[in-house]
N, C-alpha and C positions, 0 to 999 in steps of 0.2 A: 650618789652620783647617778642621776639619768643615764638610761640606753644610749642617748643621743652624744650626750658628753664620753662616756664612755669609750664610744666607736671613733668619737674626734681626737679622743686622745690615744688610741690604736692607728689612725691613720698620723698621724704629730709622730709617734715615737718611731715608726719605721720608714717616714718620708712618702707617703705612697700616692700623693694628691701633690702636683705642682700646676701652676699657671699651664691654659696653654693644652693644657691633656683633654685626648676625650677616651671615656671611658665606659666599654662596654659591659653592661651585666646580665650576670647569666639568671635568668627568670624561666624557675620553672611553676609560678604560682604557689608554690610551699611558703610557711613561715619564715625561713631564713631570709630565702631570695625578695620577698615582699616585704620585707623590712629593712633589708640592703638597700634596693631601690628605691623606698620611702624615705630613708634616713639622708643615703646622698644626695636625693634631690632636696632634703631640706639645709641639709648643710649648707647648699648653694655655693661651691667653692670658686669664686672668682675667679674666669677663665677657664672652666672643667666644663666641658660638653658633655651628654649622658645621652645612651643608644640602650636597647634591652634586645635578649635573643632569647628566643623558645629555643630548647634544641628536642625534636620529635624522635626518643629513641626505636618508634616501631613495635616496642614489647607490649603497649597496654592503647590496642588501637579506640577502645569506647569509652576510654574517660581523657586520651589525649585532645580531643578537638575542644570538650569544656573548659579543659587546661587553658588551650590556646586564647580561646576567645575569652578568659578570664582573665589572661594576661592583655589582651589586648587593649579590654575595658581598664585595667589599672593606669596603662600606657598611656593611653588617651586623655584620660583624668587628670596626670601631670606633663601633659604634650611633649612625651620621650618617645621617639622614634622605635618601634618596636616591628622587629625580623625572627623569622623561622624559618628555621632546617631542619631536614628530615637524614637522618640515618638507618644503616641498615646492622642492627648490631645481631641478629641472629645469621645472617649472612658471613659478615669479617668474623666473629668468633668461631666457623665451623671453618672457616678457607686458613685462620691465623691458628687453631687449635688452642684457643683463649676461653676463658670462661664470660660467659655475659658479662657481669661486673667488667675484667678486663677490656674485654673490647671494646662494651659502653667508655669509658674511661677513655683510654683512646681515640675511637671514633670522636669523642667530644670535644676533647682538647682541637684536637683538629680542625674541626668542624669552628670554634670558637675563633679558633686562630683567625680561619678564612672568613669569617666574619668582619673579625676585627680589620682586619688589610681592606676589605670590601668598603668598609667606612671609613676608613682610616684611623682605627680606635690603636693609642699606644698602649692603653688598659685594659685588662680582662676584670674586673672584679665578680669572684663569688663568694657564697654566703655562706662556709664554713665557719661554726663558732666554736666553742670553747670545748662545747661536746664531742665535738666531732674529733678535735683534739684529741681528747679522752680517747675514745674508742680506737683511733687510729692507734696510737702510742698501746693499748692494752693488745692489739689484733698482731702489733708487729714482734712484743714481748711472748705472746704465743707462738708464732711461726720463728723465734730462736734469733731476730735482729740485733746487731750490733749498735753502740750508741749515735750510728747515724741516723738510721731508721728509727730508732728511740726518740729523736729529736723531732718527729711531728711533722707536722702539714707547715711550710715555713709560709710567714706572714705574707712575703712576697717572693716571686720565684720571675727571676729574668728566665724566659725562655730561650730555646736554641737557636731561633731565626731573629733574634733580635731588636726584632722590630715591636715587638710588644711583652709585655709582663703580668703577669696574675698578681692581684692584691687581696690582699684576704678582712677587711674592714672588720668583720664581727668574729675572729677569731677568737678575742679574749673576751666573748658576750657571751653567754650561757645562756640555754634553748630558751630556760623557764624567762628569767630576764627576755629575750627576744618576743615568747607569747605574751608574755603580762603587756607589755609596751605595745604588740599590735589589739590586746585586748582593752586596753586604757584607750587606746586612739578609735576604736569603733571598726579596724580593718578586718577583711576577712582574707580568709587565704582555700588550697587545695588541701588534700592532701591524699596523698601517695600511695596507694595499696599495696606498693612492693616494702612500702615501709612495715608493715604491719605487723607482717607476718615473724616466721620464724627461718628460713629459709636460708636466709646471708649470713654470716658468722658477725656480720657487722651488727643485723636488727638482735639477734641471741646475747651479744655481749651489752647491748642497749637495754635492750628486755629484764634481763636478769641478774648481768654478772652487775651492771653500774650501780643500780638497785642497792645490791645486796652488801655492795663499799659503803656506799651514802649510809648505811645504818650504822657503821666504822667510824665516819669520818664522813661528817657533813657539805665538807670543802674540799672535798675531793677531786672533784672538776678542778678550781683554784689550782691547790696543791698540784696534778698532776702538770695542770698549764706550767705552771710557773717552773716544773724539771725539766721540761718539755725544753725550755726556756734558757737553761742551764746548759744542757746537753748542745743547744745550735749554739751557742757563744762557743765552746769549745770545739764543735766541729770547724767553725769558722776557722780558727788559728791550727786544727791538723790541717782542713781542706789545702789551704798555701802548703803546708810542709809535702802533704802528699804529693801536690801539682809538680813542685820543684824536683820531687826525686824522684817521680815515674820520666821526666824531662831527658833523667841522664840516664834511664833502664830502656826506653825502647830502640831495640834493634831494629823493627820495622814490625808497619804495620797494613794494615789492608780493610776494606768494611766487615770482614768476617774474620779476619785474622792478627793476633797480636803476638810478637816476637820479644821477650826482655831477657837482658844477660841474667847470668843464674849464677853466678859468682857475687854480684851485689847483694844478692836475693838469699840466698845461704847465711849469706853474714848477716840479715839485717832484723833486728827486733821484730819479733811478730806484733804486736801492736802495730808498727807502723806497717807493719807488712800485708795485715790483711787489708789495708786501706789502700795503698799501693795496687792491689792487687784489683778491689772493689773500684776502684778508680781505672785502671786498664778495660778491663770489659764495661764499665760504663761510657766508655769512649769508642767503644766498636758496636756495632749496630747488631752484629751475628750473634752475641754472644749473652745476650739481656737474661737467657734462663737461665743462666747462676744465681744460685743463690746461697744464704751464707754457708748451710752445712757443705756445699758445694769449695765453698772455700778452705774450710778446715780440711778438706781430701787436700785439696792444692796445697796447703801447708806442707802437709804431711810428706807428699811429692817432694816439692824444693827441699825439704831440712833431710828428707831420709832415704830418698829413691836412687835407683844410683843413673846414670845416663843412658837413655832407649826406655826405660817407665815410663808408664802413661796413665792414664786413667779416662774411663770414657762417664760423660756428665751426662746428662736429659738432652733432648733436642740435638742428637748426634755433634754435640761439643767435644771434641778430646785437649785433653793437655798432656804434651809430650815431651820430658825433662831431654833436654839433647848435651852432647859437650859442653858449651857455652850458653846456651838459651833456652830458655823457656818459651814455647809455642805453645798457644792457646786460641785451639780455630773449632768455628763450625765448617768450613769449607768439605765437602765432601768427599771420602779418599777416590783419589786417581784409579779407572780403570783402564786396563792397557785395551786395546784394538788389537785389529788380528793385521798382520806385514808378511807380506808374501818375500823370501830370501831368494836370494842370486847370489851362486858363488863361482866367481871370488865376487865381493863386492862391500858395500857399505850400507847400513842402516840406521836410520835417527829416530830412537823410539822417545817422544817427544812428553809422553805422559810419565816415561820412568827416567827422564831425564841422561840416558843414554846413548852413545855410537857404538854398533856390533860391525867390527868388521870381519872378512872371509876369506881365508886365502886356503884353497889348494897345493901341499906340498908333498914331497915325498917322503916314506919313511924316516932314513935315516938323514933327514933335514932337522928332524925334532929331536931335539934333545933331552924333551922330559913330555910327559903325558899331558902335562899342564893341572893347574891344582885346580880345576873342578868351579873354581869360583871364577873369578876375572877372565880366566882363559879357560879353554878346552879342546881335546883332539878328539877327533872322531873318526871312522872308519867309513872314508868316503862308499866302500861297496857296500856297507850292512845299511846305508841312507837309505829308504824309499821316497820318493818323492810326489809331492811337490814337499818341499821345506818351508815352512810360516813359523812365524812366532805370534805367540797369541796371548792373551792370560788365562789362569785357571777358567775351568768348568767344570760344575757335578761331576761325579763320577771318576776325576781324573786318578790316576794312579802313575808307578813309576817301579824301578827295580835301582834302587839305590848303590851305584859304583862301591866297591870292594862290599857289597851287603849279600846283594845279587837275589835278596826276597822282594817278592811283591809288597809294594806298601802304597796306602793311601796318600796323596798329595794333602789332603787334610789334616794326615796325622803325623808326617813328616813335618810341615808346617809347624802343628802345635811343639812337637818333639824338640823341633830349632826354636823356639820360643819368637816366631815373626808373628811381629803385632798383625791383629786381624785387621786393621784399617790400611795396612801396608801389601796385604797377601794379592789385590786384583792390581796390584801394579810390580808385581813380577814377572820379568818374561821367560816365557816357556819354549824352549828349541822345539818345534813337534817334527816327525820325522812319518812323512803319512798320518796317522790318527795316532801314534806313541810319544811321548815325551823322551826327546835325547837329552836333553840339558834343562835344567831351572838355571837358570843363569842367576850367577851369584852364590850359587847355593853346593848344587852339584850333579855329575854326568849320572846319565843309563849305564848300567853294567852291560846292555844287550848292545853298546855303541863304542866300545872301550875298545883303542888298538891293543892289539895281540902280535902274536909273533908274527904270523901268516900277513899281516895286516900289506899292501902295499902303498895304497893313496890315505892319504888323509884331508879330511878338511880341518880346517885350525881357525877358530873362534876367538876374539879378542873383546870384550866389553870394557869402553874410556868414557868419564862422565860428560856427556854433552858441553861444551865449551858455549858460556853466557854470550 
């Protein structure tokens, strides 16, 4: 079977060529991309328009221009419309905290996209073949992937704007296949100095590990396609099972934040669970640096933790098992502002989701001290004022009601076991520069009524009404 038959009958089995399409390809002058383009323009598929785009990643400014104007000369040769963009992928990877690779990737797609809309292309086609396959599927076996990620680079991939889709024509073409075919036809191509080297985990497992299988197992490429292959048929039939029960798990959700009952989630198969799961954070934008070992902490969480655990991920992600749900946000923890008190009076502290209100009474109005959490009495004469509520700062201390030692606000904290993503959204009574009250928590011994006591002020914290 010829290259050409070959790649016809890769676009046949996964539908990716209809009437009517136009279809842009990514040309970066390489062997793949110069034989993607040569080949679907020979196809000539009745009704299929064909566009090419340079994409300029910025990283190799003295051999991009050759690049360009070699693709240009190709372009012109088969009268295919051919465009270039420039990106800036040393830039987005130091502002996104990405690795080249990453941001290139990225940056690309995008860049492709806005291409394609510019011409009105409903195809992307690029010129991943068989190898790439390979490497992808060995690169994602090393970094610890589950059999989604096992499944490859998929032949074609609707995107999330819908309006266009990636096709992969030479997926099931193997590199040598690809050169022998541009070396039979007289074409010539670039090539890529980042390829070369040893630097990317992608060119080392190219270099050495594929190498070192091919003396194993000659059809190795073959063999791994075709798991590859296996693997997305089966993802296919969880994919729906997953869609349909993440449908009945979300509580609510937000771009950085996802909410699922924890009662389903306890009961439910970890096979389906970690997909479930994998499926949640690919549907939230915040939350992409999960990754799988990241998941088996979450496991661990839902089957074992008890309600108020958490665990905090990369990229200031926490997941925090609660009563009923499971919250999994990058959202930043709440810090409280500083509110200046009047009493008697009313306060809405709007970051900790509460109303403190004030009242002035007389001693024997009170009939208990008040337990230190929800409520509190204080010794209107021992106030200094001005009265603020603030959150924590450096330094803060306290003298802990029936303890009456000085203690660290830090070490009080850790001692009540308050999540550290929770501690700048507690409010602190301060009384002059002293803390009278952590509210919620408990009073100053140095504000506690006493016998002598005559005034009080009396403290009430109610959770802010939605």
């Amino acid at each position: 079977m010829t290259v050409i038959e070959k790649v016809k009958k890769t676009v046949n089995k996964y539908s990716m060529l209809s009437q009517g399409d136009h279809v842009l390809v990514g040309l970066s002058g390489g062997p793949d991309s110069v034989c993607l383009l040569t080949i679907l323009h020979r196809i000539n598929e009745p009704g299929v328009a064909l566009s090419a785009a340079y994409i300029d990643h910025g990283l190799r400014p003295h051999e991009t221009p050759d690049e360009i104007e070699f693709c240009a000369g190709i372009c012109n040769s088969m009268n295919i419309e051919f465009i270039t963009r420039h990106i800036d992928v040393k830039s987005y990877a130091k502002e996104k905290g990405l690795s080249k690779q990453e941001a290139a990737r990225e940056l690309r797609y995008d860049a492709l996209c806005g291409m394609a809309a510019e011409k009105g292309a409903n195809k992307i086609a690029l010129g991943h073949n068989a190898d790439d396959q390979a490497e992808t599927v060995i690169m994602r076996l090393l970094r610890g992937s589950g059999p989604s990620g096992l499944s490859g680079i998929p032949p074609v991939r609707i995107l999330g704007n819908r309006q266009s889709s990636v096709i992969r024509p030479l997926l099931e073409t193997e590199r040598i296949e690809i050169e022998t075919f541009l070396g039979n036809e007289g074409l010539g191509f670039v090539v890529d100095s980042s390829n070369l080297g040893h630097e990317y985990l992608r060119n080392r497992i190219r270099h050495t590990v594929i190498p070192s299988i091919k003396n194993i197992n000659k059809d190795f490429i073959h063999t791994l396609s075709r798991t590859s292959d296996i693997f997305r048929d089966e993802e296919r039939y969880f994919d729906l099972l997953t869609t349909k029960t993440l449908m009945k798990l979300i509580s609510r959700k937000t771009g950085s934040s996802i909410e699922l009952f924890s009662g389903p989630l306890e009961a439910m198969d970890t096979v389906l669970l970690r997909r479930v799961l994998r499926r949640a954070i690919d549907e939230t934008k915040g939350l992409r640096a999960i990754g799988f070992v990241h998941i088996e902490d979450m496991l661990h969480l839902i089957k074992s933790g008890n309600s108020g655990d958490r665990i905090y991920l990369p990229k200031g992600i926490r997941v925090i098992k609660g009563y009923s749900t499971l919250i999994i946000t990058s959202e930043q923890p709440v810090r409280l502002g500083t509110y200046a008190v009047k009493v008697p009076g009313e306060l809405v502290l709007k970051e900790s989701s509460i109303v403190v209100r004030s009242a002035v009474i007389d001693i024997n109005e009170s009939e208990s001290p008040g337990d230190g959490k929800n409520n509190a009495f204080i010794d209107a004469d021992k106030v200094n004022l001005p009265l603020t509520i603030r959150g924590r700062s450096d330094g803060d201390f306290f003298y802990p009601a029936g303890f009456g030692k000085r203690k660290k606000l830090q070490d009080y904290f850790v001692d009540e076991k308050v999540p550290r993503d929770e501690r700048d959204a507690i409010p602190l009574l301060i009384s002059g520069n002293d803390i009278a009250w952590i509210m919620g928590y408990r009073t100053d011994e140095r504000y506690k009524v006493a016998k002598d006591t005559k005034r009080v002020i009396k403290f009430e914290i109610r959770p802010m009404k939605i």
